[in-house]
C-alpha positions as CSV (number, residue, x, y, z in Angstrom):
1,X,50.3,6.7,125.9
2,X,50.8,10.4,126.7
3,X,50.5,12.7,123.5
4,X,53.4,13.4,121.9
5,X,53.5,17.3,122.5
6,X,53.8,16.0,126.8
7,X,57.2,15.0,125.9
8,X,57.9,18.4,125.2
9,X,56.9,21.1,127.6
10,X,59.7,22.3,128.5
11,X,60.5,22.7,124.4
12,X,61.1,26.8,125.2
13,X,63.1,25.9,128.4
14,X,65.1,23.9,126.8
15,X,65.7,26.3,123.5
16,X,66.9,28.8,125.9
17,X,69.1,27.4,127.8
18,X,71.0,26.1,124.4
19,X,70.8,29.6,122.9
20,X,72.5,31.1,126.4
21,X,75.4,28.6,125.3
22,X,75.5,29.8,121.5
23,X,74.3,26.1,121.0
24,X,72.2,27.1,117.9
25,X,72.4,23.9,116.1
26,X,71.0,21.8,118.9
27,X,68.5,24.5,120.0
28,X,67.2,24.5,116.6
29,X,67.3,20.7,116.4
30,X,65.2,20.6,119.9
31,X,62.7,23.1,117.6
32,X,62.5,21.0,114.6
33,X,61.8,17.4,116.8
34,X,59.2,19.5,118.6
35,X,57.2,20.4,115.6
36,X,57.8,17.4,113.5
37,X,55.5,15.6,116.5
38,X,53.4,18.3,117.6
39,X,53.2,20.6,115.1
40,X,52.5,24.3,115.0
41,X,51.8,25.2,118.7
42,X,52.0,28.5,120.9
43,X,55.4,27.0,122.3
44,X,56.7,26.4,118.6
45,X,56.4,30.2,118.2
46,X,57.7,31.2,121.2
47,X,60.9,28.6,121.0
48,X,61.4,29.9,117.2
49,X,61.0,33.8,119.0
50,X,64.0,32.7,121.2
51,X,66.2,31.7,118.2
52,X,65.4,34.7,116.9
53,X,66.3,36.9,119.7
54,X,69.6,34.8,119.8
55,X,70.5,34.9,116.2
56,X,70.3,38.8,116.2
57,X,72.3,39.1,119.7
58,X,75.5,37.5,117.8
59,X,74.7,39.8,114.6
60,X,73.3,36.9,112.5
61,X,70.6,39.0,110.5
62,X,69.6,36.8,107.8
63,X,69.1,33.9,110.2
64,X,67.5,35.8,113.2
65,X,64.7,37.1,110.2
66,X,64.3,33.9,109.0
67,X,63.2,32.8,112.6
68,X,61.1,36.1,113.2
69,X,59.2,35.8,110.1
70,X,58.4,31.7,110.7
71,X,57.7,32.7,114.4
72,X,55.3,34.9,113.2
73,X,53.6,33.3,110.9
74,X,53.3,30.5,113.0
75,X,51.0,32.9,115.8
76,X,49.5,34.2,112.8
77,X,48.1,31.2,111.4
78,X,47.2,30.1,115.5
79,X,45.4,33.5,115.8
80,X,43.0,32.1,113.2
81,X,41.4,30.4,116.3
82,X,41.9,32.1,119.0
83,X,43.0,35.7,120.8
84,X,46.4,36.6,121.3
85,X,46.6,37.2,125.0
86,X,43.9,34.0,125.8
87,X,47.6,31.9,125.4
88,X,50.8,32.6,127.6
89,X,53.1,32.0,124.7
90,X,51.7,33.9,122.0
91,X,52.7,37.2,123.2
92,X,55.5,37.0,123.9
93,X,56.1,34.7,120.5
94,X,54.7,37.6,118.7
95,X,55.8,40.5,120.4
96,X,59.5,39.0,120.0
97,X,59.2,38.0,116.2
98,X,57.6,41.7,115.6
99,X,60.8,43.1,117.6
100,X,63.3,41.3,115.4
101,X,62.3,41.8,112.5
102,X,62.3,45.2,112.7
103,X,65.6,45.4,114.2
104,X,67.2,43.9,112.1
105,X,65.6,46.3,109.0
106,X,67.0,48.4,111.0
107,X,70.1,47.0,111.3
108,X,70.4,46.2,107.4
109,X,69.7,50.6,107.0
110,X,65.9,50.6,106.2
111,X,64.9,52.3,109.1
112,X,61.6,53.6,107.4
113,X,60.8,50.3,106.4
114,X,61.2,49.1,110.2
115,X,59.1,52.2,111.0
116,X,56.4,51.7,108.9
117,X,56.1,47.8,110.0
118,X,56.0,48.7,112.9
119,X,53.5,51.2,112.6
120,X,51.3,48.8,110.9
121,X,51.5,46.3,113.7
122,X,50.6,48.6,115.9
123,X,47.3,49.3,113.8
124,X,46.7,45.6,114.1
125,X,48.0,44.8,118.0
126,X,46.9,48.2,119.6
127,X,44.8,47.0,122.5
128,X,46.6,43.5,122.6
129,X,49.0,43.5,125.8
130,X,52.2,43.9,123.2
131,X,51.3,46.7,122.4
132,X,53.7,48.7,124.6
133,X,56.6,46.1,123.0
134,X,55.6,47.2,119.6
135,X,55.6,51.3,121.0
136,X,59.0,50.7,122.3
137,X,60.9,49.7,119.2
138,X,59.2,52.6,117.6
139,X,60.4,54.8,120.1
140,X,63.8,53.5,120.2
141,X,64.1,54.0,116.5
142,X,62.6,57.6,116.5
143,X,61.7,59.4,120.1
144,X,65.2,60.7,120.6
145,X,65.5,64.7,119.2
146,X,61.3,64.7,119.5
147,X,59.2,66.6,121.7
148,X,58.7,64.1,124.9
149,X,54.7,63.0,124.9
150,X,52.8,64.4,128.0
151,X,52.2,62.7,130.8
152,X,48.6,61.1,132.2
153,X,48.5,62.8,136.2
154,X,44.8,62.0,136.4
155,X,46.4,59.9,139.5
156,X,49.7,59.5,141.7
157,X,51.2,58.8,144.8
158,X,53.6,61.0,146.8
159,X,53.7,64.7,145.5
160,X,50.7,65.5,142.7
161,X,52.7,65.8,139.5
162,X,53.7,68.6,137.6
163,X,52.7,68.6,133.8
164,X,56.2,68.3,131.5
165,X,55.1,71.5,130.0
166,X,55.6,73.4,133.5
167,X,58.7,72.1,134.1
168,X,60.5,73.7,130.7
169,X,63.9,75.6,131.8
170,X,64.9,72.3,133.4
171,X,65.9,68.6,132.7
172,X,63.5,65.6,133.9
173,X,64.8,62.2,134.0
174,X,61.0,59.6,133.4
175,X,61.6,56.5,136.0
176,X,59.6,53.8,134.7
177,X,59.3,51.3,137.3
178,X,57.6,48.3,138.5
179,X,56.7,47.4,141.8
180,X,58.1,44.0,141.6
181,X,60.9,44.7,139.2
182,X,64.4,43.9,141.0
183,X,66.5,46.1,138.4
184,X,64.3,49.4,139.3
185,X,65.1,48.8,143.0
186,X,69.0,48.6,141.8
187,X,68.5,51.7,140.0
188,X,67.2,53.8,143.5
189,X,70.3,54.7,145.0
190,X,71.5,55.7,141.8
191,X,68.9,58.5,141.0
192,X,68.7,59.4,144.6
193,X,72.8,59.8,144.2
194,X,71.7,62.0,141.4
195,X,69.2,64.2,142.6
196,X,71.6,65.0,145.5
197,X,74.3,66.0,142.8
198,X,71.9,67.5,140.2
199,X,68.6,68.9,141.9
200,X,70.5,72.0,143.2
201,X,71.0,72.5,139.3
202,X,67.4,72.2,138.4
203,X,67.3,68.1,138.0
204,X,63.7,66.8,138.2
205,X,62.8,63.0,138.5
206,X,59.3,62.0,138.2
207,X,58.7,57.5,138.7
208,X,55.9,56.9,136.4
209,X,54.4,53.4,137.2
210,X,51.4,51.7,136.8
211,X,48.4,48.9,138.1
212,X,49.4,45.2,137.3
213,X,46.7,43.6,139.2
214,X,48.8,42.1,141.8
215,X,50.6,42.6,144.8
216,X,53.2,40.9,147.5
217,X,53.5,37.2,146.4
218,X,51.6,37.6,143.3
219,X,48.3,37.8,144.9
220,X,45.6,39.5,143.2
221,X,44.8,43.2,144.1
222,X,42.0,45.6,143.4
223,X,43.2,48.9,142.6
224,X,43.1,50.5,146.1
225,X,45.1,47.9,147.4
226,X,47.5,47.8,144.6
227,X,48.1,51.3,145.4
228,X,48.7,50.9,148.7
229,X,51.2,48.1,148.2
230,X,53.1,50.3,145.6
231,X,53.5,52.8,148.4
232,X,54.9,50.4,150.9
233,X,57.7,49.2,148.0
234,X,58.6,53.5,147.6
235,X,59.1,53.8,150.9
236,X,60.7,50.4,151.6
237,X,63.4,50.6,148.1
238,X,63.3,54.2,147.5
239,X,64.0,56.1,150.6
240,X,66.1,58.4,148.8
241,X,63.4,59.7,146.0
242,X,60.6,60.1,148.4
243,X,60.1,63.6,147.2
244,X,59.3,62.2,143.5
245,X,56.0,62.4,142.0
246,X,54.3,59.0,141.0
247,X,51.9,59.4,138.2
248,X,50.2,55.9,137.9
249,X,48.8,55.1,134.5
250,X,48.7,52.3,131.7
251,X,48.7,54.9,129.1
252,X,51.8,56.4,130.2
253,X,53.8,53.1,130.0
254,X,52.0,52.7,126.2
255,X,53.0,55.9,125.1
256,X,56.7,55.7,126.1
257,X,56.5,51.9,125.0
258,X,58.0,50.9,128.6
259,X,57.4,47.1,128.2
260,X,61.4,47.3,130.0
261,X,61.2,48.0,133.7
262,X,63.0,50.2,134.3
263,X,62.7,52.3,131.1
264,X,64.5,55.6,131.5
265,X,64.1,59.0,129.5
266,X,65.6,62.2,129.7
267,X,63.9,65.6,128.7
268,X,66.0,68.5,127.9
269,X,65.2,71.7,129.4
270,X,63.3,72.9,126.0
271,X,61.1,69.4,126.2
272,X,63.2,67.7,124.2
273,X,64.2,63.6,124.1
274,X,67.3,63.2,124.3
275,X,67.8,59.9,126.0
276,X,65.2,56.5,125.7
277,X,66.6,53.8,127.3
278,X,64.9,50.3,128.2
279,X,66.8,48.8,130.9
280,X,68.6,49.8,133.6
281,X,72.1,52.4,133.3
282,X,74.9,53.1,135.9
283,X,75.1,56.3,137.6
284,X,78.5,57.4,136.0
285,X,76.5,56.7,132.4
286,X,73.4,58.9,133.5
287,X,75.6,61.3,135.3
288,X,77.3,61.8,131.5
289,X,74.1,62.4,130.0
290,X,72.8,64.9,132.7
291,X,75.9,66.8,132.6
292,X,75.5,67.7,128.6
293,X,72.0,68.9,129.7
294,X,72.9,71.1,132.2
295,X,75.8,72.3,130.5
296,X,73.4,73.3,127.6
């Protein structure tokens, strides 16, 4: 007889499949059958991570905390015996409980309190691979009207990079992107529609991106050759932006917490943040926003 957890694999499948049909009551049903047999698992977290998320997308505070803070203590207690990336789930069970529940403080008006927590699991998750998760929710909370961290240049492709500090007097739009992220290759014809409307008038883009270890197909890559691959995509998606400079660092995606590809920040011309935006935005959107700085 197979064990009873076997029955379940597909327990976070199934959780968000419900939750994408605002089935909450069965998706939490699917949960509670799941633990009663297996008990607390990776994919328990991560299933009670995804009724979280979903709970706080239809404004449903009380009940999207109550699933972040079981979430996590349910990876807390697993963490006991073991490390948080060595499992699939936990990461992204943690990283989305920690999310939530500062959100929704957030949301409720305690924006220090959701600063401090996060600040605190920060301390404790630094060099764990959410770290850039837990960086971004600080950001989006508090990077806007701050001076925009500096950029690692140490190494690029395309044109060497400028430092941000040189390029005061004008606004930069940060292009985080991933080689294999579809939605950054969406967003290429937009900035390249933008630089040919707004470089005249001192626009810069600069396409931070960074090493994930793999290449075409998901085949592991050694640097060099990751590198090499990432040069093929620019010239392949991003014809139009072949005069922007590529810094490629870890450290950069960590200290703009881009865990979202594409993440997108704009710089006024003093150095400024005055845009952080996970996720991808349409040109007349960014156009908006790039007209205020210019005007300014």
């Amino acid at each position: 007889m197979f064990p009873a957890f076997l029955l379940y694999v597909s327990l976070v499948n199934d959780v968000r499949d419900l939750i994408a049909r605002h089935d909450f009551v069965s998706a939490d049903r699917a949960a509670r059958s799941y633990q009663s047999q297996a008990g607390a698992t990776p994919e328990l977290a991560a299933a009670l991570s995804w009724l979280a998320r979903g709970e706080l997308d239809v404004r449903q505070l009380d009940r999207a905390d109550a699933y972040a803070v079981e979430s996590r203590k349910v990876a807390m207690g697993l963490l006991r015996v073991r490390k948080l990336d060595a499992d699939p789930w936990l990461p992204m069970a943690m990283g989305a409980a920690i999310e939530v529940h500062a959100q929704v403080l957030a949301a409720r008006g305690e924006r220090p309190e959701a600063l401090q927590f996060l600040r605190e699991q920060l301390a404790t998750f630094g060099t764990a691979s959410i770290a850039e998760r837990i960086r971004k929710n600080l950001n989006l909370l508090s990077l806007e009207g701050k001076p925009a961290p500096a950029l690692e240049e140490s190494d690029w492709l395309g044109l060497k990079p400028a430092p941000l500090s040189a390029l005061r007097g004008r606004p930069v739009l940060l292009f985080f992107w991933a080689h294999w992220c579809v939605d950054c290759k969406g967003e290429g014809p937009i900035l390249a529609s933008l630089m040919r409307t707004y470089g005249a008038k001192g626009l810069t883009i600069i396409g931070p991106t960074k090493l994930y270890g793999y290449a075409a197909g998901g085949e592991d890559a050694a640097p060099a050759a990751e590198k090499q691959y990432i040069q093929r995509v620019r010239e392949q998606y991003y014809p139009g932006l072949a005069g922007m400079p590529v810094p490629v660092s870890a450290g950069n995606f960590l200290n703009y917490g881009a865990s979202t590809t594409p993440t997108i920040v704009l710089i006024d011309a003093a150095g400024v943040v005055r845009l952080y935006h996970p996720g991808a935005m349409t040109e007349s959107e960014l156009s908006a926003r790039i007209q205020k700085l210019i005007g300014k």
